[in-house]
N, C-alpha and C positions, 0 to 999 in steps of 0.2 A: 443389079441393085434391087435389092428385097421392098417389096411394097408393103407399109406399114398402117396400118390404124391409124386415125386420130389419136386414140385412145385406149389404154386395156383395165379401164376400169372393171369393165363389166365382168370381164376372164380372172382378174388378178380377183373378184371380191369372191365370185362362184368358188374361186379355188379354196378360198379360207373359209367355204359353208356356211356365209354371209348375206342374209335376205338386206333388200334394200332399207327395209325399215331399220335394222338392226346397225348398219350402213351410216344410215342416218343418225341416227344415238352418239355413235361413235364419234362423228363428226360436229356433233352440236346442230345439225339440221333439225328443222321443224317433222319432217317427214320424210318419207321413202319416195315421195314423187321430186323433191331436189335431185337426186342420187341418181334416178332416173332422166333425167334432162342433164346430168354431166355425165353419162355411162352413153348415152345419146346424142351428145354435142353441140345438145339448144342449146344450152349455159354454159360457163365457163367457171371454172370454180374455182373463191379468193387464193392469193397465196397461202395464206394462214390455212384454208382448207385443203388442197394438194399438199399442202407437208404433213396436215392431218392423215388423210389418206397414205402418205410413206410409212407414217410411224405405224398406222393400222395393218396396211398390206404387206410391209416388211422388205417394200421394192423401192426403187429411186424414183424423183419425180421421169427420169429420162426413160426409164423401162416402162413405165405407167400413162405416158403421155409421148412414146413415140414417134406415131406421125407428124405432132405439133413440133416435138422437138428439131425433128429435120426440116420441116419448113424453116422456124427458126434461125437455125443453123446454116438454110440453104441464103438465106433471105442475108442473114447477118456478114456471111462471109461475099456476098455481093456486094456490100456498102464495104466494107474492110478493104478490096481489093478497089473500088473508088475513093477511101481516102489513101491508100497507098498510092496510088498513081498521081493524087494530088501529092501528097510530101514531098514525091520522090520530084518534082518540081520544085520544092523549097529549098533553103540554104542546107545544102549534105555537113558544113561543118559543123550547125547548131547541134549539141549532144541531144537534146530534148527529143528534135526530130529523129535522130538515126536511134532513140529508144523507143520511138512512135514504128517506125521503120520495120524495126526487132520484131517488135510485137505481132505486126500485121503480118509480118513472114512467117514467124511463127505459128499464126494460126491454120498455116496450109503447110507445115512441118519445116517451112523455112524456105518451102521454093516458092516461085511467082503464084500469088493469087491466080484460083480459078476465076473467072468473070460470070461465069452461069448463074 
């Protein structure tokens, strides 16, 4: 399993020949020292600013934020696989639940939740 950044703002902006200032503009920051604490991961930067950043760097928020993504993902599909073992205790005929069911399977391609 590949060990990932936080974050690749700093690689993705270097690569478009993008000073932090310039960074900032684009983004509606006040300055080049914001840009720097989310390229460094003091801040965490609004939603509205990460899609700014996609449309500028021309990357997805998932490519650009990485590391967070797989916490995310590691985190989310842990609670997924705790409400599946919850349902899968509730009534199996109600349709609502075996589409709750679906869902949860399908986010591990349809087989048992990992619990990691």
């Amino acid at each position: 399993m590949a060990s990932h950044l936080h974050n690749y703002l700093r690689t993705y902006r270097k690569r478009a020949g993008l000073s932090q200032v310039e960074m900032a503009l684009l983004l509606g920051c006040q300055s080049g020292a914001k840009v720097s604490r989310y390229e460094h991961t003091a801040r965490r930067p609004s939603l509205e600013t990460a899609f700014a950043y996609e449309v500028v760097l021309h990357a997805s928020l998932r490519d650009l934020f990485a590391g967070m993504y797989r916490d995310v993902e590691k985190q989310t599909r842990k609670r997924a696989w705790q409400l599946l073992r919850k349902l899968e205790s509730a009534d199996p005929a109600d349709p609502r639940t075996r589409r709750k069911i679906a869902l949860l399977r399908s986010m591990h391609g349809g087989k048992e939740l990992d619990a990691r």
